[in-house]
N, C-alpha and C positions, 0 to 999 in steps of 0.2 A: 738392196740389203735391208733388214728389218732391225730397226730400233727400238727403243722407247723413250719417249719425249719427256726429261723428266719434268720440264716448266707446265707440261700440258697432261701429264698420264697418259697418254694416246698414241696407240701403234701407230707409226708411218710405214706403211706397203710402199716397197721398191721393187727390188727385181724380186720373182721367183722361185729363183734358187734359193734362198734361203727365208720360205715364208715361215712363218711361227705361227702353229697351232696345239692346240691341247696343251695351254698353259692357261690359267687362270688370268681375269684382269685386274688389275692394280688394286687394292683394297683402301680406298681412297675414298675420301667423302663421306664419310660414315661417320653417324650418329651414334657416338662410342659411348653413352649412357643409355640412349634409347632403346639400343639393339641388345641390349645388356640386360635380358629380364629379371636374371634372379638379383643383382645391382638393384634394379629399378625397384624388386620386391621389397628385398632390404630395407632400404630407406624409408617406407611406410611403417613396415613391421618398428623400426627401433625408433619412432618418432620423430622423423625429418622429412615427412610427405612436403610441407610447407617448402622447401628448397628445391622441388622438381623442376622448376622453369629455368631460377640459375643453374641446377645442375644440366637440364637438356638444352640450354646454352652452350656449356662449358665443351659437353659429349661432342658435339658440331663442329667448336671448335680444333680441339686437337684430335680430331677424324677430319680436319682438312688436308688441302695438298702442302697449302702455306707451312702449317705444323709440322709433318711429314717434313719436307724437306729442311727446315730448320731441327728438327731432332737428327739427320741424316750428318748435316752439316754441323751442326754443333759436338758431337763428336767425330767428326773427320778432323777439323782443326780445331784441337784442342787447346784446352790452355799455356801459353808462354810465360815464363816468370822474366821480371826484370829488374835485376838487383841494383843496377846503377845506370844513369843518363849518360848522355854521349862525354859529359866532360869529366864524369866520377864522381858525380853525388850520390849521393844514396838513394832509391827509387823505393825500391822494398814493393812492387806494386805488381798483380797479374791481367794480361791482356786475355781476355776472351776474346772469341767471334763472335758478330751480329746479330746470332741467330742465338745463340745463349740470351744474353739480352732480352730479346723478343721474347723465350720461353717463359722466363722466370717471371718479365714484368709482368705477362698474360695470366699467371699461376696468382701472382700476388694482389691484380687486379680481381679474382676471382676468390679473394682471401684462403686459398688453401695452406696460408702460414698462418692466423692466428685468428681467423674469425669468430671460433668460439671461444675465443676470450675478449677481441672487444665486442660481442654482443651474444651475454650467454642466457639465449632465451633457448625453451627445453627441444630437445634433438639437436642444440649446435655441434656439439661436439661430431654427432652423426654425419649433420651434413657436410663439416669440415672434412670427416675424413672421403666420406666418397667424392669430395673436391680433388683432393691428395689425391689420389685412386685414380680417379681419371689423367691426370697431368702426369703420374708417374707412369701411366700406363704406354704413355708414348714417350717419353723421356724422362728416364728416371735420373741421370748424373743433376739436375736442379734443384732436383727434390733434397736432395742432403741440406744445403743454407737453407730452406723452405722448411725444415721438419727442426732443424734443428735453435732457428725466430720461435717456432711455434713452441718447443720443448724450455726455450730460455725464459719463457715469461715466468713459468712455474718458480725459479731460483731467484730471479733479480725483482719479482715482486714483494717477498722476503725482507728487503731493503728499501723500506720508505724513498730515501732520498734520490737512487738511482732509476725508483719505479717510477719517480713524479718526472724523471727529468727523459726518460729513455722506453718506459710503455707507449708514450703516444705516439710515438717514431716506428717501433713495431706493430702497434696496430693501423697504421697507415696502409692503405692500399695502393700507392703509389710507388715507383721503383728508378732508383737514382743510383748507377754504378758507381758514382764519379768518389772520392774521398774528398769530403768538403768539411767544411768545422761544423760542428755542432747546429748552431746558432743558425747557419744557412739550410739545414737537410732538413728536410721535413717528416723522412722515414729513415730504416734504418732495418738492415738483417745483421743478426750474430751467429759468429760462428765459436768453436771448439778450440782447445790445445791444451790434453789432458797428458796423453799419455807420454814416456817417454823408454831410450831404448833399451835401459837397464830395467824396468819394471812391466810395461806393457798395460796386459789387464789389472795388475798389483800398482793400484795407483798411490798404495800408500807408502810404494817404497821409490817415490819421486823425490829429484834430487833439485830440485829448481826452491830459490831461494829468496824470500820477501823481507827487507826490512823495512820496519816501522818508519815513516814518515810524519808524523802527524794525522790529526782526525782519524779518518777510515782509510787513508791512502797508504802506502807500502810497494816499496822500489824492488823490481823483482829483475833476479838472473839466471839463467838460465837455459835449456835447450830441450824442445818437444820434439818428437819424433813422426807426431802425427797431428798437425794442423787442417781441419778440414775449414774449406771457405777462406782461404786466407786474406781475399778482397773484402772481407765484411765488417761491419762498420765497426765493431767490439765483439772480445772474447770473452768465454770463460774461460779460465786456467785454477790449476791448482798448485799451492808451491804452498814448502817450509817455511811456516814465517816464524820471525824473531821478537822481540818488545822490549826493549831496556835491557839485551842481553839477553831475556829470557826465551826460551825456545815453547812455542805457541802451538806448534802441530802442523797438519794439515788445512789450507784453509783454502778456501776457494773468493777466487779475485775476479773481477771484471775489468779488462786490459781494455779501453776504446784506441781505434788507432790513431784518433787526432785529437788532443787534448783543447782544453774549455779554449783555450786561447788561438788555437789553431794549425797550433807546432805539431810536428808527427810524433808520434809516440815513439820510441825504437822498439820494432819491430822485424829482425834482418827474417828474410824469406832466404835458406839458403839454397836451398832445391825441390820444387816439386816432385814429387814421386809417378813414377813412372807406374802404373796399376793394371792389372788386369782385366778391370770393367771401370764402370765408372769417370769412362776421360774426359767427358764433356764439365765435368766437380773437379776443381784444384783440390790437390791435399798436399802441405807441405810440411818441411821442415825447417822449424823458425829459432833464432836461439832469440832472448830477453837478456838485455843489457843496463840496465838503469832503467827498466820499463818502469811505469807507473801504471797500477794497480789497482781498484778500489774496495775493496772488503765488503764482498755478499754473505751475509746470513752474521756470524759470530768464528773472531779468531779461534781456530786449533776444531773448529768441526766444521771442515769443509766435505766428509762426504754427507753428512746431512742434508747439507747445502744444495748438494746436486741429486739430491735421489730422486725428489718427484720429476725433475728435469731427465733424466736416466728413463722413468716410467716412462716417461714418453714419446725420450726418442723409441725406447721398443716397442710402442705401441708403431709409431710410425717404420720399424721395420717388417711387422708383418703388416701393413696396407701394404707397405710397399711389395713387397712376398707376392701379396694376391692381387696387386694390380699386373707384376708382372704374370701371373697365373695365368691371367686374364688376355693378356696380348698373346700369349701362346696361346691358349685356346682358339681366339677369336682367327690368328693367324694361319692355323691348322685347318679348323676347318673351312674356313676361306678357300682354301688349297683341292681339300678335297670334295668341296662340290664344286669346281670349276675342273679337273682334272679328271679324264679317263684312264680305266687300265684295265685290261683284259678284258675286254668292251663293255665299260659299267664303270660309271663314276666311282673316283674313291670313297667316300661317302657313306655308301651303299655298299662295298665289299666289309661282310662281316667283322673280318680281323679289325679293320679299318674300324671301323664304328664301333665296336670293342675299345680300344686305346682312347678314339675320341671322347667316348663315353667318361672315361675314366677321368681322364683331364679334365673334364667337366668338372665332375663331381669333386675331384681336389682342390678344381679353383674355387666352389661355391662356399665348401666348406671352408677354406681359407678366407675367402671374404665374411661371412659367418663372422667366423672367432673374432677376425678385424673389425666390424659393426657391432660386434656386444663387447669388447673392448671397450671404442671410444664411448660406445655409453654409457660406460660406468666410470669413463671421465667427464661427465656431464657437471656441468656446477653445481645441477640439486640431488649429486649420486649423495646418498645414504651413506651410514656409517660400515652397514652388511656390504656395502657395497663398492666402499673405499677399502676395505678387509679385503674383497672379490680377487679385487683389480692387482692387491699386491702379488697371489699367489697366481694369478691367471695370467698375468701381462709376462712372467717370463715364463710360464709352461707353453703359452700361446708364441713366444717370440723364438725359442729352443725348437718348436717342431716344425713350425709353418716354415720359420728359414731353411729348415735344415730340405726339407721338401722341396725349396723352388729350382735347385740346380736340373735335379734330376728331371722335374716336370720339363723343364724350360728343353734338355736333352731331349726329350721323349716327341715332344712337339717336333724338334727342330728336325727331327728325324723323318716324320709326316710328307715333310717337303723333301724329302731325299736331299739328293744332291745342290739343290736350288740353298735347302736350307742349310748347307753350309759353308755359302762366302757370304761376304760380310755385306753385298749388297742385299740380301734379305733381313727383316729387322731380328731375326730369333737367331741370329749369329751373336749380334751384341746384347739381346736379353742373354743366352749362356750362358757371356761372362759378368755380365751384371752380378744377374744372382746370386754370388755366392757370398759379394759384400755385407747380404742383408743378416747374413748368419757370424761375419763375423765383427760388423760393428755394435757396437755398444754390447760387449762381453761375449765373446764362441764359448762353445756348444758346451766344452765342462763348466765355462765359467757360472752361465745361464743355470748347466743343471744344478750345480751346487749350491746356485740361488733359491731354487725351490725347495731342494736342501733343507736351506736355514729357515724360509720362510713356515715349513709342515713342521720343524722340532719349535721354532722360537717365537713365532706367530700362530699360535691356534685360532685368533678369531679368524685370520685367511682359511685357513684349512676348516675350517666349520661353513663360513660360506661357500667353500668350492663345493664342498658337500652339498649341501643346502643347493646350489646351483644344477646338481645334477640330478635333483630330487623332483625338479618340474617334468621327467621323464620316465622316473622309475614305473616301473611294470608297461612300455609301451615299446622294450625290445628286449625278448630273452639275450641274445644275444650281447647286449648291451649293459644287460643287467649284472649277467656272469661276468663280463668285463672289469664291470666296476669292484664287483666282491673280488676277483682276484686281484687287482689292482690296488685293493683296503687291505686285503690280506699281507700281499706285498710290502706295505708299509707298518703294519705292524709289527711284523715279525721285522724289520731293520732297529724298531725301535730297542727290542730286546739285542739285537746285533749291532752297534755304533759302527765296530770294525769293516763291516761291510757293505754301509751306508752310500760311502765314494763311490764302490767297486759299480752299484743298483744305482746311483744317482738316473743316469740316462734312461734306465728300461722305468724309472717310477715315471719322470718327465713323460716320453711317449706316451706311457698308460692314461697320465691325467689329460692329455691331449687328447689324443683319439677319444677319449671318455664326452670329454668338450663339443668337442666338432661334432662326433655321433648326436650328442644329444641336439645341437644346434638344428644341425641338420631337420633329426625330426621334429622341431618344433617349425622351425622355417619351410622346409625346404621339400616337394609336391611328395608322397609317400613314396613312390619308386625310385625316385632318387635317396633319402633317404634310406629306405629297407636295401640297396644297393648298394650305396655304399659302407652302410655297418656291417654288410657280408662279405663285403670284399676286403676288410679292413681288420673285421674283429671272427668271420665266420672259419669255420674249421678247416674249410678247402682254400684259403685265401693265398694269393701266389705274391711273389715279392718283386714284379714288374708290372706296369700300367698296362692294362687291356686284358688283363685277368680275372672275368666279371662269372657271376654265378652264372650256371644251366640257365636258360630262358628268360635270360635279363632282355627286356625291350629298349635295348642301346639306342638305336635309332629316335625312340622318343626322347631319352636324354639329351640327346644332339640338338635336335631341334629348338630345345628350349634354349639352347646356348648361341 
């Protein structure tokens, strides 16, 4: 009988009867940056040529067998909470497997949590994220405490006292599960517990409660609904705090779980959540009892507190979008040049090449928007360009999520039937996916964001202009896009009332406006002129592999 060895990748021939042919071989070993040419483009183009060697390090590594199976295993046995010890203490504490572990320390070793910020020389930001990108492209449940270290520095730097004492802990590249005080860790990831289950995305109608303690500290109670990272060394949260009586607002806190002295915090985990993707990431639900708190930014304006932290985890939900793009792709066509059918590679059968073409170009253009993202959070982004990123980061974060389910569908389907148990990996990118659209604010929330940013932020809306300006008259196509698209918005101006109704169709329009133009600026001319026509042209269809008359799909392919 015919197997496959998973310690080794390698068929074992036994009897006969059941040899296995015309299946592709394991996609293993692969140099997942290398092989990645418009990735590799990327990263010259936006200034992070200098990290080619750690990043085609990094590609090697999680395109090994090692990697591979510990992303396999790390969501098979997922994580365990455990509220109390054998005799009924309180534990509060979650067991991963081995292979988590290994992941994350190998991501943090490669600083894709906060390298552009302990060393923000020009393209960090760049190379940080196609760090991300890589690592989430084989296992993205890590990446959640990894983006979310990297998003906390933005908020807890804010705060002298907690930056001096808890920055050098996060830019550490080294990775310690264990809960240990202070005083003994040398690094440190943070996690999240914003939301809760009477409010959700309306974080302002959180009912969790902080009273004044002294200094900057404040005793909080309360219950989240959504704890992501619950192992991590400190949180942000946000709770009603009080002052002599007085009712202070909204504010946002940094909860560590093991205080200066080395006592636990109270922190009760009362159940992880059972999820749709994502199972290899705890997310729980904690309540706060007497916790202790420490006050980031200024009592009663705690969303202040977390906005530029908020920028960025949605910067890191579209990498994450286009890294998963990226394993579909890469998985797909894997498939179909190792695969025959009706005597001629998949590959090469039109239709075939058609669809792969297409995924291509979604993925490149998603990766695009996620590279001129992160650098316009570069340390020496401009003021045009701090303006850019407001309006950009959730027009870019509303359409790229909203794209990866169905891409991830479209691939999975490539592989027929293979692609849909769970031992193929685009069984669990599917449900990955769709987390990336609905954490850090879904799809109306995101669009209403842009929303507010085009009425209440004109310098954003002036640079996104300005942004789309390095292209103008280089696609009719693209051009009329854009004028209907301005049209669009003006006329909302004159109609408030119908603002909501248009929120989502303005969002896509700025998107695809983006992406087009990235595209042609980046991306070889046929790929570009390909996919503004199949996107923004007259005859455009609304499934993947629906490409113009006489598109050279086949060359697209190739480059991917």
């Amino acid at each position: 009988m015919t197997s496959t060895s998973f310690s080794r990748g390698q068929r074992i021939i036994g009897a006969a009867t059941h040899y296995v042919d015309n299946q592709p071989p394991w996609r293993v070993d692969v140099n997942e940056f290398a092989v990645n040419t418009p990735l590799v483009q990327a990263v010259d183009a936006f200034g992070a040529g200098w990290a080619r060697d750690e990043l085609d390090e990094a590609g090697s590594h999680v395109g090994s067998l090692d990697f591979q199976r510990d992303a396999v295993l790390a969501n098979t046995h997922t994580p365990v909470a455990h509220a109390h010890d054998r005799w009924g203490f309180r534990l509060d504490e979650v067991e991963y497997d081995p292979s988590y572990h290994r992941i994350i320390s190998a991501a943090i070793a490669r600083g894709a949590h906060t390298s552009a910020w302990a060393d923000p020389r020009p393209g960090a930001s760049v190379a940080r994220a196609a760090m991300f990108m890589l690592f989430a492209q084989g296992e993205p449940g890590h990446a959640c405490p990894v983006s979310m270290t990297h998003a906390a520095v933005a908020s807890i730097e804010a705060s002298p006292r907690l930056a001096d004492e808890w920055l050098p802990r996060l830019y550490s590249r080294q990775y310690d599960p264990r809960l240990r005080p202070p005083p003994e860790k040398t690094s440190a990831l943070i996690g999240m517990a914003m939301t809760e289950k009477q409010g959700g995305s309306d974080v302002r109608a959180g009912t969790t409660r902080g009273v004044y303690m002294g200094g900057s500290t404040y005793q909080l109670s309360g219950h989240k609904w959504f704890c992501s990272a619950p192992m991590s060394d400190g949180f942000l949260v946000l709770a009603q705090t009080t002052r002599s009586g007085k009712e202070e607002g909204l504010t946002c806190l940094f909860v560590p779980r093991l205080l200066a002295h080395g006592s636990r915090n109270v922190f009760r985990i009362q159940r992880l959540k059972d999820k749709l993707g994502n199972r290899s990431n705890a997310s729980a639900e904690i309540e706060l009892d007497g916790t202790v708190g420490v006050v980031i930014g200024e009592p009663g304006r705690g969303v202040r507190a977390i906005i530029e932290m908020v920028q960025r985890t949605r910067l890191d939900c579209v990498l994450g979008s286009a890294a998963g793009m990226r394993q579909a792709v890469a998985e797909a066509t894997w498939h179909a040049r190792g695969r025959e059918a009706f005597g001629a590679p998949l590959v090469d059968q039109p239709a075939m090449t058609a669809v792969l073409a297409d995924l291509a170009l979604e993925s490149e253009a998603a990766m695009l928007t996620g590279m001129r993202l992160a650098q316009l959070f570069e340390a020496s982004a401009t003021e045009s360009e701090i303006a850019l990123r407001r309006l950009a980061t959730p027009v870019a974060k509303y359409w790229v999520t909203k794209r990866g389910p169905h891409h991830a569908y479209e691939a999975l389907e490539c592989l027929g039937g293979n692609g849909y148990t769970e031992q193929f990996p685009l069984a669990r990118r599917y449900r990955e996916q769709p987390v990336m659209a609905i954490w850090e604010g879904s799809g109306n929330v995101i669009a209403l964001d842009v929303l507010r940013a085009l009425t209440r932020d004109p310098d954003s809306a002036e640079a996104f202009a300005g942004e789309l300006q390095h292209t103008r008259g280089a696609s009719t196509l693209l051009d009329s896009h854009v004028q209907r698209t301005m049209s669009l918005l003006a006329s909302l101006a004159d109609a408030p009332e119908e603002a909501q109704t248009q929120a989502r169709r303005v969002t896509e329009g700025l998107a695809l406006a983006l992406q087009a133009s990235l595209m042609l600026q980046h991306a070889p001319s046929l790929d570009a002129e390909t996919f503004i026509a199949a996107r923004l042209g007259e005859d455009r269809g609304a499934e993947y592999g629906v490409l113009p008359r006489g598109t050279d799909a086949a060359s697209i392919v190739a480059r991917h």
